[in-house]
Each structure stands twice: as C-alpha cells, then as structure tokens.
N, CA, C and O atoms as a DFTB+ gen file, in Angstrom:
388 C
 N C O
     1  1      -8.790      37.542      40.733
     2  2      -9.762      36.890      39.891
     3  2      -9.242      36.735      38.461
     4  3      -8.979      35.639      37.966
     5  1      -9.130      37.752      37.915
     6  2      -8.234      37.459      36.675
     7  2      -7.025      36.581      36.378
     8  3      -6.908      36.181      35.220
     9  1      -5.839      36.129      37.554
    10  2      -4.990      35.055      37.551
    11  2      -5.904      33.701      37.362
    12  3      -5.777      32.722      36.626
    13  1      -6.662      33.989      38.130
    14  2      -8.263      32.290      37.983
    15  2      -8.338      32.134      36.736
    16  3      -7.864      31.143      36.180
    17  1      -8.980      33.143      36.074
    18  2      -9.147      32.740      34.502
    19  2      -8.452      33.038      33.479
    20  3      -9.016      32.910      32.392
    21  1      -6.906      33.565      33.499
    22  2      -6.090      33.271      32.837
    23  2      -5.841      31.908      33.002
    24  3      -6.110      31.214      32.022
    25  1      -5.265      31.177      34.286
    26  2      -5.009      29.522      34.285
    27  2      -6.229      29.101      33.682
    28  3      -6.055      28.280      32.781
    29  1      -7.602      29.469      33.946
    30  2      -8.299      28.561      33.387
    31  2      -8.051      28.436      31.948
    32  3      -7.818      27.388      31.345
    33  1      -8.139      29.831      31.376
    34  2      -8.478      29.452      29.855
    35  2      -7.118      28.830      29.332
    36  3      -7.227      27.762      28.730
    37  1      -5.796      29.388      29.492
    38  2      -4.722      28.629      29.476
    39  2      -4.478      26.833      29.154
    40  3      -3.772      26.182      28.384
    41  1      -5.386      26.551      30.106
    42  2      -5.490      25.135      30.579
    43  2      -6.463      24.705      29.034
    44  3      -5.708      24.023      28.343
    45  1      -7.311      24.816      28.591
    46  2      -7.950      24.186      27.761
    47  2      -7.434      24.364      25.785
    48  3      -7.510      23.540      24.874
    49  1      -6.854      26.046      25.804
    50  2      -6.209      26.146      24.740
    51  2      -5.073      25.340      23.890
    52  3      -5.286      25.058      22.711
    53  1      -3.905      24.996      24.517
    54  2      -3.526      24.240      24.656
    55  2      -3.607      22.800      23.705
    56  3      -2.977      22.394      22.728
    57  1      -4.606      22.322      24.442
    58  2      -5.069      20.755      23.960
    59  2      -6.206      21.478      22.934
    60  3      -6.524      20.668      22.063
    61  1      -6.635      22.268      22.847
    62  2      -7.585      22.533      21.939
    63  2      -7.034      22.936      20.341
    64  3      -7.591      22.698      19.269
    65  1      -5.965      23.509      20.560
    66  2      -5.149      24.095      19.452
    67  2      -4.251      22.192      18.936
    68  3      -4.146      21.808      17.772
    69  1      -3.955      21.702      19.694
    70  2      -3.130      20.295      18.961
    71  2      -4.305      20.016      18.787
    72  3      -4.274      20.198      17.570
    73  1      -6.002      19.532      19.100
    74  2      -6.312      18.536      18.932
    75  2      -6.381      19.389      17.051
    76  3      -5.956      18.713      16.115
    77  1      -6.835      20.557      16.829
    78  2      -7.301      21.209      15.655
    79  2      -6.329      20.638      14.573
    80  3      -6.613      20.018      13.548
    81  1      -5.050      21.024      15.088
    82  2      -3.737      20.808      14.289
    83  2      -3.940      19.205      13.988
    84  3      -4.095      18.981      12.788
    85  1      -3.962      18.335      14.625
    86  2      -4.054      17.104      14.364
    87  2      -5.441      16.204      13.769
    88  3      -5.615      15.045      13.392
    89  1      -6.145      17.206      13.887
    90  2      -7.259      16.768      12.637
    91  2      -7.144      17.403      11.267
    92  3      -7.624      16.860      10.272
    93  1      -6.496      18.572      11.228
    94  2      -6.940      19.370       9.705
    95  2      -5.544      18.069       9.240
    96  3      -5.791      17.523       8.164
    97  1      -3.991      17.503      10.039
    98  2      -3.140      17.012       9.537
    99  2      -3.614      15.544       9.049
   100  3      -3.301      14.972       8.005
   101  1      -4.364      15.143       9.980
   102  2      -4.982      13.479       9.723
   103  2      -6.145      13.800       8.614
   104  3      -6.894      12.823       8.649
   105  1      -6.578      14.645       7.742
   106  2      -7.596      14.769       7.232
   107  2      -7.125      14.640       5.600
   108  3      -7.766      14.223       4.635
   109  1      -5.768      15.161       5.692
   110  2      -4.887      15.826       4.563
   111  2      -4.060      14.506       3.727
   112  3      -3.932      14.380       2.509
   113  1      -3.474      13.438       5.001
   114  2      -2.663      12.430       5.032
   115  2      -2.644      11.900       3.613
   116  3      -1.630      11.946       2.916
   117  1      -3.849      11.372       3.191
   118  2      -3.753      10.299       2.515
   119  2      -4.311      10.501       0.873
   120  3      -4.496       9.677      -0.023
   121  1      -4.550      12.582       0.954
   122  2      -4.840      12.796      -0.463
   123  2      -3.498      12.471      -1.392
   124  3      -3.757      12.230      -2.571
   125  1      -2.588      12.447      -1.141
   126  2      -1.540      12.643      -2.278
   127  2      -1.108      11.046      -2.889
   128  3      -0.513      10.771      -3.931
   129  1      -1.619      10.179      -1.878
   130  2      -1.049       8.382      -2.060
   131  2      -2.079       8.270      -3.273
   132  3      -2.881       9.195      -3.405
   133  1      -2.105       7.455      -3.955
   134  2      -2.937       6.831      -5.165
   135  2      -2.054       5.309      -4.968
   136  3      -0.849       5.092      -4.840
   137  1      -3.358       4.309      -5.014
   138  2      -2.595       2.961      -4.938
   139  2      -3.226       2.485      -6.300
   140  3      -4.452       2.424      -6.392
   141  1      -2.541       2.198      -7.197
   142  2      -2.859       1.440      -8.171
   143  2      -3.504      -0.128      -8.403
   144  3      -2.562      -0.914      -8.508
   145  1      -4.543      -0.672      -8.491
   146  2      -5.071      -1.875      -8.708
   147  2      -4.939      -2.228     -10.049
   148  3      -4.232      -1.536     -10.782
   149  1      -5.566      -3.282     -10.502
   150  2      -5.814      -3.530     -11.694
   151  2      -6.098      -2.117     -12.619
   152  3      -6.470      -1.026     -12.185
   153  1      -5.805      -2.489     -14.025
   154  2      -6.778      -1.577     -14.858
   155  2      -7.835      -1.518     -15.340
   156  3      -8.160      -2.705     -15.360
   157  1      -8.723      -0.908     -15.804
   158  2      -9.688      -1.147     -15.864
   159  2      -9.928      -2.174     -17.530
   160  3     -11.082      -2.523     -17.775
   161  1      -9.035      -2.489     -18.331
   162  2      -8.963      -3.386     -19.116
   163  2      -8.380      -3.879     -18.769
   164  3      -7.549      -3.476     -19.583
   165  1      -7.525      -4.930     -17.873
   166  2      -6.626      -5.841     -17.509
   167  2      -7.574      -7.088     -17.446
   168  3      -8.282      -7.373     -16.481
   169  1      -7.513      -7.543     -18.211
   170  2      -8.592      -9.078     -17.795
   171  2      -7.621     -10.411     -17.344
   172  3      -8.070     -11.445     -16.849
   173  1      -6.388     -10.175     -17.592
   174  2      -5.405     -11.528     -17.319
   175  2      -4.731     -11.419     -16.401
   176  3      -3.998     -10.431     -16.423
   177  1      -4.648     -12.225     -15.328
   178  2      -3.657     -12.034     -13.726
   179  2      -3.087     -13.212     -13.885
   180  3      -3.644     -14.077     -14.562
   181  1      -1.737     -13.447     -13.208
   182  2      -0.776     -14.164     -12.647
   183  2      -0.528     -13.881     -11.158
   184  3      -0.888     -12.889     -10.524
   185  1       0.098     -14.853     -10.766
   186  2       0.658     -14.893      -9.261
   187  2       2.034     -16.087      -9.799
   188  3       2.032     -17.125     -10.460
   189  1       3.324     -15.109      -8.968
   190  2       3.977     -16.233      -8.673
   191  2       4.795     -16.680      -7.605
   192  3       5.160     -15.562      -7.239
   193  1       5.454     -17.583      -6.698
   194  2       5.675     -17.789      -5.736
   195  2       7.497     -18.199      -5.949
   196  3       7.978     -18.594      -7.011
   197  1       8.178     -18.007      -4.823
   198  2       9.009     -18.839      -4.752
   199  2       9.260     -19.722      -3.454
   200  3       8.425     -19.626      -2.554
   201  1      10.188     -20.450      -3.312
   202  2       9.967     -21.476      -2.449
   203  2      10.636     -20.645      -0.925
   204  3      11.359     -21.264      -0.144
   205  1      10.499     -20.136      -0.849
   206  2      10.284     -18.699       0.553
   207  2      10.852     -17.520       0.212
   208  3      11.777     -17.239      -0.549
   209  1       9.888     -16.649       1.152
   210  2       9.550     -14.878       0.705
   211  2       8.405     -14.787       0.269
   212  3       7.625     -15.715       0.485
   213  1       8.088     -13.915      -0.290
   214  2       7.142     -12.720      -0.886
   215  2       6.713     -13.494      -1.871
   216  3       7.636     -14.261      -2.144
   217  1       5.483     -13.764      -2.776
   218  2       5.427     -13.611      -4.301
   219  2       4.814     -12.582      -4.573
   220  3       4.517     -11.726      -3.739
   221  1       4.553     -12.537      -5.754
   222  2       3.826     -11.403      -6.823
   223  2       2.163     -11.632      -7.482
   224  3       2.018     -12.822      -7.761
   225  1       1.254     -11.034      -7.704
   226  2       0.478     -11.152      -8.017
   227  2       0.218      -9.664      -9.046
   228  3       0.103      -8.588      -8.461
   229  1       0.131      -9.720     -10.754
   230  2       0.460      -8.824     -11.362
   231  2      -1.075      -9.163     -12.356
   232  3      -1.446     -10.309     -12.607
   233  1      -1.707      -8.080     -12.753
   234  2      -2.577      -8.218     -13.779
   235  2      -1.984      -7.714     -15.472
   236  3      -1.060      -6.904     -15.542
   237  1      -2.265      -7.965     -16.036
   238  2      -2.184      -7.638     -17.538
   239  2      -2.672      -7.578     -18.679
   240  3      -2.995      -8.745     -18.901
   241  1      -3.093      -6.630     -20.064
   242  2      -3.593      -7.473     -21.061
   243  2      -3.792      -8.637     -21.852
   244  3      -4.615      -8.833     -22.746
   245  1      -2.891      -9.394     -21.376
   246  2      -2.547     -10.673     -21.890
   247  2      -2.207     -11.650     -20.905
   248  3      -2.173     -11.378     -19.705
   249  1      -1.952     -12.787     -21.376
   250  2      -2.114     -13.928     -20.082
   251  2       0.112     -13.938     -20.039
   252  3       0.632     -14.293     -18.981
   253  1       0.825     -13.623     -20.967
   254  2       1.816     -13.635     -20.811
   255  2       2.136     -12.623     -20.692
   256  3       3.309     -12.806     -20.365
   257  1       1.923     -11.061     -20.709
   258  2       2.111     -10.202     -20.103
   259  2       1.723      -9.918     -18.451
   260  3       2.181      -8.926     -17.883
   261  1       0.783     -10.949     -17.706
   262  2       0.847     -10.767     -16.552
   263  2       1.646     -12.109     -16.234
   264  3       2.006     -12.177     -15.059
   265  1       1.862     -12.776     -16.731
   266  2       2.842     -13.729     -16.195
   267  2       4.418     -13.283     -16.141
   268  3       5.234     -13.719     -15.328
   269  1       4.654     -12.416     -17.075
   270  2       6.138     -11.319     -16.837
   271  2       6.052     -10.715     -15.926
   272  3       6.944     -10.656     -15.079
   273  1       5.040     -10.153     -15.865
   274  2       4.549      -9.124     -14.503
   275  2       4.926      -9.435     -12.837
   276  3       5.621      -8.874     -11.990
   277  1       4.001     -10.732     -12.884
   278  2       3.778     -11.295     -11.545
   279  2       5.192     -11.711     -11.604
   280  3       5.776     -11.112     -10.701
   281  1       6.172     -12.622     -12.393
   282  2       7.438     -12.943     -12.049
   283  2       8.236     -11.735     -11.682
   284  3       9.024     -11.942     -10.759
   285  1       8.230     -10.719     -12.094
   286  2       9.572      -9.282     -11.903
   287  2       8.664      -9.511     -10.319
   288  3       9.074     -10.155      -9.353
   289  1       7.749      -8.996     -10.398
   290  2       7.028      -8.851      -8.843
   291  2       7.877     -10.074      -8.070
   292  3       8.823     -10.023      -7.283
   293  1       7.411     -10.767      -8.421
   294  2       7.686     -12.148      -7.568
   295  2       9.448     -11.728      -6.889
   296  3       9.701     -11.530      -5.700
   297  1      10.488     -11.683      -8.090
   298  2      11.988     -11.595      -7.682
   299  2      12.086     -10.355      -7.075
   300  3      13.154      -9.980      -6.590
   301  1      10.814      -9.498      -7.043
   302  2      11.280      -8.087      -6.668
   303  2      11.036      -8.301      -4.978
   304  3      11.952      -8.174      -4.167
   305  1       9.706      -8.630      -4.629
   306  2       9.355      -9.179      -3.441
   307  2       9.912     -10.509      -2.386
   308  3       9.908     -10.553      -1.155
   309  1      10.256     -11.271      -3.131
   310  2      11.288     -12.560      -2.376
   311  2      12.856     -11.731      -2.293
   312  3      13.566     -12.088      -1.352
   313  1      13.314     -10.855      -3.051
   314  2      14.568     -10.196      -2.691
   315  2      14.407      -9.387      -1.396
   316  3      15.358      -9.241      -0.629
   317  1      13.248      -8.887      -1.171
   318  2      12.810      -7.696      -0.029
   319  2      13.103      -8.259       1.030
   320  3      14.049      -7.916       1.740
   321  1      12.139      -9.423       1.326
   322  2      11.473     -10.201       2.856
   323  2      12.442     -11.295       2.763
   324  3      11.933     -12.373       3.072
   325  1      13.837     -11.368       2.393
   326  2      14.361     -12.347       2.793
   327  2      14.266     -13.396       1.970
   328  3      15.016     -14.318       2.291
   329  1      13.637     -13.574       1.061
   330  2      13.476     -15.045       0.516
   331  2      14.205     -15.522      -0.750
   332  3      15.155     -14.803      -1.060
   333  1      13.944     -16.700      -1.645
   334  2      14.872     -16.878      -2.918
   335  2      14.109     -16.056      -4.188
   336  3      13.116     -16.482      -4.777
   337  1      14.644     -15.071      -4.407
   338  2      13.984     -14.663      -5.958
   339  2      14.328     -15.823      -7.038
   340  3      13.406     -16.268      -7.721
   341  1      15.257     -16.170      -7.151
   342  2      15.989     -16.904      -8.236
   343  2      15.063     -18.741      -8.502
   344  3      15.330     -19.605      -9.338
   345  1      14.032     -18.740      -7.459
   346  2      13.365     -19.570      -7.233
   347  2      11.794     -19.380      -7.665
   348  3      11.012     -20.330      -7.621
   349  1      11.513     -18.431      -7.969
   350  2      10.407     -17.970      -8.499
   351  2       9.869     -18.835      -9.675
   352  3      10.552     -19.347     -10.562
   353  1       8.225     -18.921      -9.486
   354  2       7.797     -19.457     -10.811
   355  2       6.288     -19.217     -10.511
   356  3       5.607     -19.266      -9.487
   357  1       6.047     -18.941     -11.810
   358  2       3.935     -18.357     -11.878
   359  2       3.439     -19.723     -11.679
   360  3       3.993     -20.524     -12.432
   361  1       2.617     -20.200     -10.939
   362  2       1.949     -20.874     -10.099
   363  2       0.417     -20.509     -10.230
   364  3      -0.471     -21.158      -9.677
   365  1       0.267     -19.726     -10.788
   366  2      -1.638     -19.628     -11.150
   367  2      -1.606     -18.077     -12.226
   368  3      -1.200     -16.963     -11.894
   369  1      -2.132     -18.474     -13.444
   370  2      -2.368     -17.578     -14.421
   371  2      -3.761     -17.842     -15.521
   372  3      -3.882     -18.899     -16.139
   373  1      -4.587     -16.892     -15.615
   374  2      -5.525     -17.080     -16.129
   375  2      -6.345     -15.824     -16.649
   376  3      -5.921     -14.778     -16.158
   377  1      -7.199     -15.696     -17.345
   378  2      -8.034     -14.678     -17.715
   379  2      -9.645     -14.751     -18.188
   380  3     -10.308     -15.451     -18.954
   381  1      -9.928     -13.422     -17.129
   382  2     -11.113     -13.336     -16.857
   383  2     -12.290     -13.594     -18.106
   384  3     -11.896     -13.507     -19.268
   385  1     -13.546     -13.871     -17.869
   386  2     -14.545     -14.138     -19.476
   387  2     -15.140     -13.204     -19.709
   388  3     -15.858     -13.163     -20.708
C-alpha cells in the first residue's frame, strides 16, 4: 500500500513544483524592462522614412529637435531591417496645441 501512494503522490509533485516555478518566473519577467514613450513635455513628433526598411518616429521639445530625432532613428532602423539609411528623410513633423 505504501508503494501505491508513494507513485501516487510522486506523480502530481512533479508538475506541481514546475507549474509554481513557472508562475512566481512569469510574474517577475517584465518588472525590470521600462519602455520609454514620449515625455511628458514633448509636444513635437517627427517620423521619417526611407525609400525601404524601417523609419523612425521620435518626439521632442521642439519641432527640430524631433526632426533630428526621428532622422538618427530613421538611419538607425533602415540600417537594422535591411533597408537604405542614407535615403532617409522626415516625411511628417508637427506639434501638438
């Protein structure tokens, strides 16, 4: 009788101990990432594109400080995915009222 419920309890520990481990780990994941958005004074965005790849979309205090922005973005992102950085140009820039 006792071999019975050693396999039994055996049998459920096991999966009970990973599932624990794999929730306290999935719970933990994503405290340390911080993704940065806009700031909370940034009222001026750019985007810029090049003629294939990636572009950039950068906010800033100023309408030419996010237009520097979005361009580094832009050559930084068309260099990544394959595309022309050297082709880059801000294509929509403006600021908020």
């Amino acid at each position: 009788m006792t071999q019975k419920t050693a396999r039994h309890v055996s049998s459920w520990i096991l999966p009970s101990l990973l599932a624990l481990n794999m929730a306290l780990i999935g719970g933990c994941s994503g405290k340390g990432t911080r993704y940065s958005t806009a700031n909370v004074g940034s009222s001026c965005y750019a985007k810029a594109l090049p003629t294939s790849g990636e572009g950039g979309l950068a906010w800033g205090d100023t309408l030419s400080m996010a237009r520097s922005k979005s361009l580094n973005n832009c050559i930084r992102y068309a260099g990544r995915s394959g595309g022309t950085p050297d082709t880059c140009q801000v294509v929509l820039a403006e600021c908020r009222k």
